[in-house]
Every structure is written in structure tokens, then in C-alpha cells.
C-alpha positions as CSV (number, residue, x, y, z in Angstrom):
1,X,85.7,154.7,144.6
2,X,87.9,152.8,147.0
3,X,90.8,151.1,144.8
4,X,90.6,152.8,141.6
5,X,93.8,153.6,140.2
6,X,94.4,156.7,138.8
7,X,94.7,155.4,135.1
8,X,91.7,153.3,135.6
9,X,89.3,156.6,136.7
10,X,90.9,158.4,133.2
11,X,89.9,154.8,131.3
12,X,86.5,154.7,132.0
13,X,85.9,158.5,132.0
14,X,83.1,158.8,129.2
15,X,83.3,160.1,125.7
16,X,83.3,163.7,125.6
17,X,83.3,164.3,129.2
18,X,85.7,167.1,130.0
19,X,89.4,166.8,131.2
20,X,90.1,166.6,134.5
21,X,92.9,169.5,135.4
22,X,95.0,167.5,137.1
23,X,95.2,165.2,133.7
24,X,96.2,168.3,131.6
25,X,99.0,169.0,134.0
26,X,100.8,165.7,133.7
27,X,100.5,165.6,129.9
28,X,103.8,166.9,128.1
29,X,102.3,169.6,125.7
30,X,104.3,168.6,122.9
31,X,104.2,165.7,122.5
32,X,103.1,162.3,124.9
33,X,104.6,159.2,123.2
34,X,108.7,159.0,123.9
35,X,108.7,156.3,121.8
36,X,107.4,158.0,118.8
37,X,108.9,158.9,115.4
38,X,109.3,162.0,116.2
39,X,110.6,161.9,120.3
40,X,113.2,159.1,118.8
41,X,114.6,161.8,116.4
42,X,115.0,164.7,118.8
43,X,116.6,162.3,121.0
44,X,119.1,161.3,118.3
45,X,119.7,164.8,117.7
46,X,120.9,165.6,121.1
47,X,122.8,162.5,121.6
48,X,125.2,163.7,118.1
49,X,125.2,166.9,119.4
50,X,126.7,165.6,123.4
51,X,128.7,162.8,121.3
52,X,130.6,165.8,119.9
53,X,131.0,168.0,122.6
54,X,132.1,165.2,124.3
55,X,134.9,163.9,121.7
56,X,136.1,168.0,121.4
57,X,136.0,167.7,125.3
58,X,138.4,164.3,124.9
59,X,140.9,165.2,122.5
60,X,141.2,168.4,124.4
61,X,141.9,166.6,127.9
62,X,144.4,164.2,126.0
63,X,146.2,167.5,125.6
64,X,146.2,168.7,128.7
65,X,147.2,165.5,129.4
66,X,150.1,165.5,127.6
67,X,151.3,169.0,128.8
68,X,151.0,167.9,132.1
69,X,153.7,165.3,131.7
70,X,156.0,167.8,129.7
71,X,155.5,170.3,132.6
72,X,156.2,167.1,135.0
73,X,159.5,166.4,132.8
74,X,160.5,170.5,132.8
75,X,158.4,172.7,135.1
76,X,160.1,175.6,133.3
77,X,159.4,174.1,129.8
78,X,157.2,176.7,127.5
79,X,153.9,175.0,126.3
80,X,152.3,176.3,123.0
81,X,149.6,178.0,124.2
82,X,151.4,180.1,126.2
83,X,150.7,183.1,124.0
84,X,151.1,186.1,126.8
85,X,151.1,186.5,130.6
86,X,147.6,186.5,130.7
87,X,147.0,183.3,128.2
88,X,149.2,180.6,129.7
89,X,148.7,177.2,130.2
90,X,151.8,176.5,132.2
91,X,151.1,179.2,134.7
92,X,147.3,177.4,135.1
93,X,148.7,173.7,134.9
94,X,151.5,174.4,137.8
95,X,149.2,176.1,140.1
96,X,148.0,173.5,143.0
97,X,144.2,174.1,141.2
98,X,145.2,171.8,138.6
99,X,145.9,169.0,140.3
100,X,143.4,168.8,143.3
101,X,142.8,165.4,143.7
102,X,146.9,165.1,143.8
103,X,146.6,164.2,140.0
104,X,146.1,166.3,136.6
105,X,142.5,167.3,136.3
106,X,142.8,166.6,132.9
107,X,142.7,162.8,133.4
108,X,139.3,163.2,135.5
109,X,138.1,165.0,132.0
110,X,139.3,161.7,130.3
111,X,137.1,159.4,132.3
112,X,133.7,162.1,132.3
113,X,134.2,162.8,128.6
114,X,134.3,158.7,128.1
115,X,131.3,158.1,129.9
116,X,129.4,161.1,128.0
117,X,130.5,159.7,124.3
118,X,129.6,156.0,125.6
119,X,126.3,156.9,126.2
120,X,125.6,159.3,123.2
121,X,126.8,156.9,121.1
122,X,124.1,154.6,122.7
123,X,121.4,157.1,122.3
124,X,122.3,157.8,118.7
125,X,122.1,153.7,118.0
126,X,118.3,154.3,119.8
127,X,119.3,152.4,123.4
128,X,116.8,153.5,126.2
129,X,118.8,154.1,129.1
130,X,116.3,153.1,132.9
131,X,116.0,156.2,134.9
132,X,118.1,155.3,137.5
133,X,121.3,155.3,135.0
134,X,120.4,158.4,134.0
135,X,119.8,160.5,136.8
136,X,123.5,158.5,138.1
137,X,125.0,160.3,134.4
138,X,123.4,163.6,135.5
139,X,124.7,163.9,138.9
140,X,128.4,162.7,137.7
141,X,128.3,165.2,134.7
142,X,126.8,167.9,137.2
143,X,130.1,167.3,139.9
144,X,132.0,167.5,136.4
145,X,130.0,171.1,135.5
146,X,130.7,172.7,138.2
147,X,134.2,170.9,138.5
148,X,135.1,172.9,135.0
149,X,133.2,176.5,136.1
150,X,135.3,175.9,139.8
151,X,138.3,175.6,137.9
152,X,137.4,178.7,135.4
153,X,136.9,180.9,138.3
154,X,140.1,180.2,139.9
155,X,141.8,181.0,136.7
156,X,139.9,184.1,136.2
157,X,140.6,185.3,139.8
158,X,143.0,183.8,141.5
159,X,145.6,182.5,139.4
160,X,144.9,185.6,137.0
161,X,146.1,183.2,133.9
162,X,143.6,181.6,131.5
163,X,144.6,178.3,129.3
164,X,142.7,177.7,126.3
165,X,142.5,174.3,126.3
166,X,140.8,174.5,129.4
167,X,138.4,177.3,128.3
168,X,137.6,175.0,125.4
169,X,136.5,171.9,128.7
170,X,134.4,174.3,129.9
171,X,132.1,174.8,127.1
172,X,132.2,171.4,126.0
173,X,131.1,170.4,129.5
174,X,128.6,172.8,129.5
175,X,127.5,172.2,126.3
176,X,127.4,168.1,127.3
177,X,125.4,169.1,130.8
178,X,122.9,170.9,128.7
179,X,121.8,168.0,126.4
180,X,121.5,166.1,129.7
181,X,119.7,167.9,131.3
182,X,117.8,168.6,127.8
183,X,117.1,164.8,127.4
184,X,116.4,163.7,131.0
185,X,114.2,166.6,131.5
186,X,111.9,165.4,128.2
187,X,112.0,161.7,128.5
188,X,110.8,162.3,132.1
189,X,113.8,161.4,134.0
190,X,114.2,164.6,135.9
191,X,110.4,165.1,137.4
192,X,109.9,168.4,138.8
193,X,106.7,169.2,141.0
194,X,103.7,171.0,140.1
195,X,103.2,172.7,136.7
196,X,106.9,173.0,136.7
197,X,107.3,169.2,135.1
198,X,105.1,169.8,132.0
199,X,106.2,173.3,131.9
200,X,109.9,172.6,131.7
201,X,109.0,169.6,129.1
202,X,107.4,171.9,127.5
203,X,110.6,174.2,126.9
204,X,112.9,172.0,126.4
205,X,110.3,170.7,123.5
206,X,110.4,173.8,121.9
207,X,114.0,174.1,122.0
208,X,113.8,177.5,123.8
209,X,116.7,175.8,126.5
210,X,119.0,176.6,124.1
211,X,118.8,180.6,124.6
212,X,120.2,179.8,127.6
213,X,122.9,177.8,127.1
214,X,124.0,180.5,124.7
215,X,123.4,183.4,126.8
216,X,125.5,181.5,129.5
217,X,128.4,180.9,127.4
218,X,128.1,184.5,125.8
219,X,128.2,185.6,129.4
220,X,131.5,183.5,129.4
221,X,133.7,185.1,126.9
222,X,132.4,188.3,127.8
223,X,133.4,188.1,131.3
224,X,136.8,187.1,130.0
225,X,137.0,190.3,127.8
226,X,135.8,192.6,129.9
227,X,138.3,191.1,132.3
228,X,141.4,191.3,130.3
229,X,140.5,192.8,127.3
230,X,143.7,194.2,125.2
231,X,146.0,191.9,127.9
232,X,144.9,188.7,126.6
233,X,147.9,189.0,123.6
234,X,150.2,191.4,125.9
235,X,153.2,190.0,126.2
């Protein structure tokens, strides 16, 4: 009928009359409501679980941080953490890879890792972020992702040095871009086409996104010690 909504065609389907398939393919199969009980919880969960990634991720670019100004002081100066020639973070921080926008990265981690506990903080305290501010967090967290793996992969082949403090960034980052993703992909944010949207809901409802987060960063330290291996505490 010409100027019946969508919505208004499901309200006045009758009682008992069967589903329409397009209906069952826009309804999340967990759960519908992301203002109930139960959505508001999950979302609280993965708010405390990006609010402490993200505070790890803080502390941890304070201290790179403050490295970086030692090294700045005394470029020869030896650093804690450098343990062997393969685990040093002065040969990482004075390669040119650590300061690419002509600055330490580590203050760029200071300003994501901010954002990131500002607004788990919010979603633990139950604020409802409009979509548009959180599609805006998921692309600056996604330039910070790949920011962190860019950097890991220069360390692991070019430089040929790793720094543990900047390991630790990368799976706090990843671990933060996961419960992102995790949230803006359930609350609807993040639409994908097709079957794909209440598919993905769907997984992400069931907590099965997790396997791959770990299998990612198990992929991570197993790169690294398949890599180095015995060299990691050579001297």
C-alpha cells in the first residue's frame, strides 16, 4: 500500500500470521531491547574491561613518556628495560619509528588512552553515547590499532629490537579496539549488510568475539618467540 511505513505493515500484521523473513533478519537473536536489564549490564561489563585496558595502556605511555625525555637528556643513557640486545627499549625509542609525527609516540598513546577511559568511564555510569560519537571513537581507536601493530612490526623486522612497554600498548590497544568494536557492533552502531548485521550481533552476544581476540594476541607472543626465542635474555 502506497505510504506504509515499514514498522506500520509489521503493526498491523494479524495475530498469528507468520513472520515475514526480512523481519527475522533485522531482529538481533539475543536479545532486542538495548535498554534492557540485561543489554545495560553487558554493556557495563565491557566498558570496566576497555576502562582498564585503557588505564594499563596510560600508565604505560606515561613511561615511555618519561624514557623519552631521559633518552632526550642522554641518548647513550641505559633505560631499565633494556634486558638484552634483542629486549631494548632505547634501541626502539631512538629509532626514527618512534617519533613519526616528529614527537614521541608515546604522547599520541596519552591522548587515545584518555579518550578511551573518558568514555568507559561514561559507559560504566550508563551514558548512551549517539551513533555518530561512536563510530568517530572507532575510527580514532582504529588509526590508533593499527598505529600500535605498525609500530610492532617495525620492531619485529626492521629495527630487530622489542621494548616491553610497548609490547604491553599493543595489547592494551587491541584489547580497547576489541570492546569497541564489541559494543558498537551490539548496540547497532556498526551496521553491516545482509545477514551479516544480525549475524555479527549475534556473536558478539554470545561472547564467541573473544576467541579471537585471544587467538590474535596468542598469535602475538608466539610470533615473537618463534622469532627470537632463546635471544630474547642473550645478552
Amino acid at each position: 500500500m502506497t505510504g506504509v511505513t515499514e514498522d506500520s505493515a509489521r503493526a498491523t500484521r494479524p495475530t498469528g500470521a507468520a513472520a515475514d523473513p526480512t523481519d527475522l533478519l533485522d531482529r538481533d537473536p539475543v536479545d532486542d531491547d538495548p535498554d534492557s536489564p540485561a543489554r545495560a549490564a553487558w554493556r557495563r561489563r565491557t566498558a570496566i574491561e576497555m576502562a582498564v585496558s585503557g588505564v594499563i595502556g596510560l600508565f604505560t605511555s606515561f613511561v615511555l613518556s618519561i624514557e623519552a625525555w631521559h633518552l632526550a637528556k642522554d641518548p647513550t643513557a641505559a633505560l631499565s628495560c633494556d634486558l638484552s640486545s634483542v629486549i631494548s627499549c632505547s634501541t626502539v625509542a631512538l629509532s626514527p619509528q618512534a617519533e613519526v609525527l616528529g614527537f614521541p609516540n608515546a604522547f599520541l598513546g596519552i591522548a587515545f588512552e584518555s579518550v578511551v577511559i573518558a568514555i568507559s568511564i561514561a559507559g560504566i555510569a550508563g551514558v548512551r553515547f549517539p551513533r555518530w560519537y561512536m563510530l568517530g571513537t572507532q575510527a580514532l581507536y582504529t588509526v590508533a590499532l593499527v598505529f600500535a601493530w605498525w609500530l610492532f612490526l617495525q620492531s619485529y623486522f626492521v629495527i630487530k629490537a622489542l621494548c616491553p612497554w610497548c609490547l604491553l600498548i599493543t595489547v592494551t590497544t587491541t584489547l580497547v579496539w576489541a570492546g569497541l568494536t564489541r559494543w558498537n557492533v551490539r548496540d547497532g552502531h556498526l551496521r553491516l549488510p545482509g545477514r551479516a548485521g544480525p549475524w555479527a550481533r549475534g556473536f558478539v552476544a554470545s561472547g564467541s568475539d573473544w576467541y579471537v581476540t585471544v587467538a590474535v594476541l596468542v598469535l602475538f607472543v608466539a610470533a615473537i618467540l618463534l622469532k627470537y626465542g632463546p635471544s630474547l635474555l642473550a645478552s
